[in-house]
N, C-alpha and C positions, 0 to 999 in steps of 0.2 A: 437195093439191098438195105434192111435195116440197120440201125445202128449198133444194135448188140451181134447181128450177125458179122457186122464187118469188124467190129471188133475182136472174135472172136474166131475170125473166117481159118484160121489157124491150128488153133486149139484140136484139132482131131488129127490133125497131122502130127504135133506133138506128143501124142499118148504115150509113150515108150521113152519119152526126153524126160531131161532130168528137168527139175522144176523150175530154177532158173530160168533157162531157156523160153518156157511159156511165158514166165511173167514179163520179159525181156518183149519180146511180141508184143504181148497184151498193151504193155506199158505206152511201143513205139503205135500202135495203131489207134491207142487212143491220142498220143501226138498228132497225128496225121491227119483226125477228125476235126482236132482244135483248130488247126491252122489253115482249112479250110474254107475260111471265114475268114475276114479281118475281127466282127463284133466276136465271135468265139476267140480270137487271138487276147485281144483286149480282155474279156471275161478270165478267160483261163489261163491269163498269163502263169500265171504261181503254179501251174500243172506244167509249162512246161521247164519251167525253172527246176521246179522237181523231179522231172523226167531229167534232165540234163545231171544233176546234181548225182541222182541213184543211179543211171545206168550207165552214163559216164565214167561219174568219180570214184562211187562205190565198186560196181559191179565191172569194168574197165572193160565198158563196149561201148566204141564211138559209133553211133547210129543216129544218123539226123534223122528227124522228120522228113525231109525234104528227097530222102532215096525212096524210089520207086522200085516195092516190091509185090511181086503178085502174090495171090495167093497161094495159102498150103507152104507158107516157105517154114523150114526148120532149121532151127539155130540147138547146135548140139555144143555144149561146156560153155556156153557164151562167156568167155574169158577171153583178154588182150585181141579181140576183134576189131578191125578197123573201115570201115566202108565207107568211101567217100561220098557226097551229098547227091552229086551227077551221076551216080550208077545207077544203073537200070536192072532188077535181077524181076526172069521172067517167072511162071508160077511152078508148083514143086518143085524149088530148089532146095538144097540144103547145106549150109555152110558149118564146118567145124571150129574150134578152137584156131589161137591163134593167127591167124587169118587179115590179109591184108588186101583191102579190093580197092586202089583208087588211081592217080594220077601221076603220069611219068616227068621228070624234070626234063629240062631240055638241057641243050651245052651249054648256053649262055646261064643256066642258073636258075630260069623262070619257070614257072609249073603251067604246062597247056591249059587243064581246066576240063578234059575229053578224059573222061572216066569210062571203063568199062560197059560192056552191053550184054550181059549173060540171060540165056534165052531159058528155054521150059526143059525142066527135069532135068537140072545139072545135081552134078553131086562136088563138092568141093570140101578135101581132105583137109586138114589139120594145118598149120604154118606153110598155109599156099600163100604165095604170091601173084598176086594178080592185079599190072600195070598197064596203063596207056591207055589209048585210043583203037579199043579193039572189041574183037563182036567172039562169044562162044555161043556158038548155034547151041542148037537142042538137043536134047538127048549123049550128054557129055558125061566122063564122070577123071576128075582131076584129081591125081593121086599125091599123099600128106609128101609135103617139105617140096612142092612145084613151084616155078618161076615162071608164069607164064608172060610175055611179052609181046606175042602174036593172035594174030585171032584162031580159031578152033571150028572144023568145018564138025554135023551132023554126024553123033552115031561112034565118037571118039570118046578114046582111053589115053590119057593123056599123064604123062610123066616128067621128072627132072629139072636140071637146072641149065640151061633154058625148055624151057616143057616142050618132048615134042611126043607123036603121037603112035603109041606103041602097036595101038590095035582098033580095028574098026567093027563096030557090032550092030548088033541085029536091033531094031528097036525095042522088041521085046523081053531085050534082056535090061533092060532100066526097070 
């Protein structure tokens, strides 16, 4: 894949997104080319200094370079979004506002480090919560203000506080 494609690998999935949201992408995928290298880390440091500075502190969405997202993914009101560096979101996903995807505390205090594994074609509502050391298959779709704390089997409609699974669907209805 070229380099303006994989930059870019997104941008058709966002055509209907508000424009934030693309540049948000845009911004983290050319993060993820820099630091693919060490000599590009080196060269482009002040890109990602940048990157850290506007999408962060400006636009207040914590997105490392270092999460692994597939393509086609869509980031709708990219606002107070939080995604831990160890998650894994598989391709057309799409995250809303709000949004918290990372790591569970234990009793004694200390944070695991086991972030989330979200698979192909989730959809993921508005002020979800989504903790721990856990897997959402494919073809899910988590409905706004969820807690999810458990993993999520294939083909689920998932809700509430702790999310559980209302309805089980057809594939083709993703």
């Amino acid at each position: 894949m070229g380099i303006r494609k994989y930059i870019l690998q997104d941008w058709h999935a966002n055509l209907v997104n508000p424009t934030k949201g693309k540049y948000i992408i845009v911004l983290f995928r050319i993060a993820q080319l820099i630091i693919k290298r060490k000599f590009t880390k080196v060269i482009f440091f002040w890109y990602l200094l940048f990157y850290r500075i506007t999408v962060e502190w400006f636009m207040c969405v914590e997105l490392s370079w270092k999460t692994s997202i597939g393509p086609n993914f869509q980031l709708w009101h990219g606002t107070g979004l939080v995604i831990h560096p160890n998650t894994i979101i598989g391709a057309n996903c799409s995250v809303r506002q709000c949004t918290t995807i990372g790591v569970k505390q234990d009793i004694d205090g200390a944070y695991s480090g086991l972030a989330p594994k979200i698979g192909n074609h989730v959809d993921i509502g508005c002020n979800t919560v989504i903790i721990g050391n856990i897997t959402i298959d494919d073809h899910v779709s988590i409905g706004a203000g969820s807690v999810v704390v458990k993993s999520i089997s294939n083909n689920s409609v998932v809700v509430g506080n702790p999310a559980r699974v209302i309805k089980k669907v057809e594939t083709e209805s993703f």
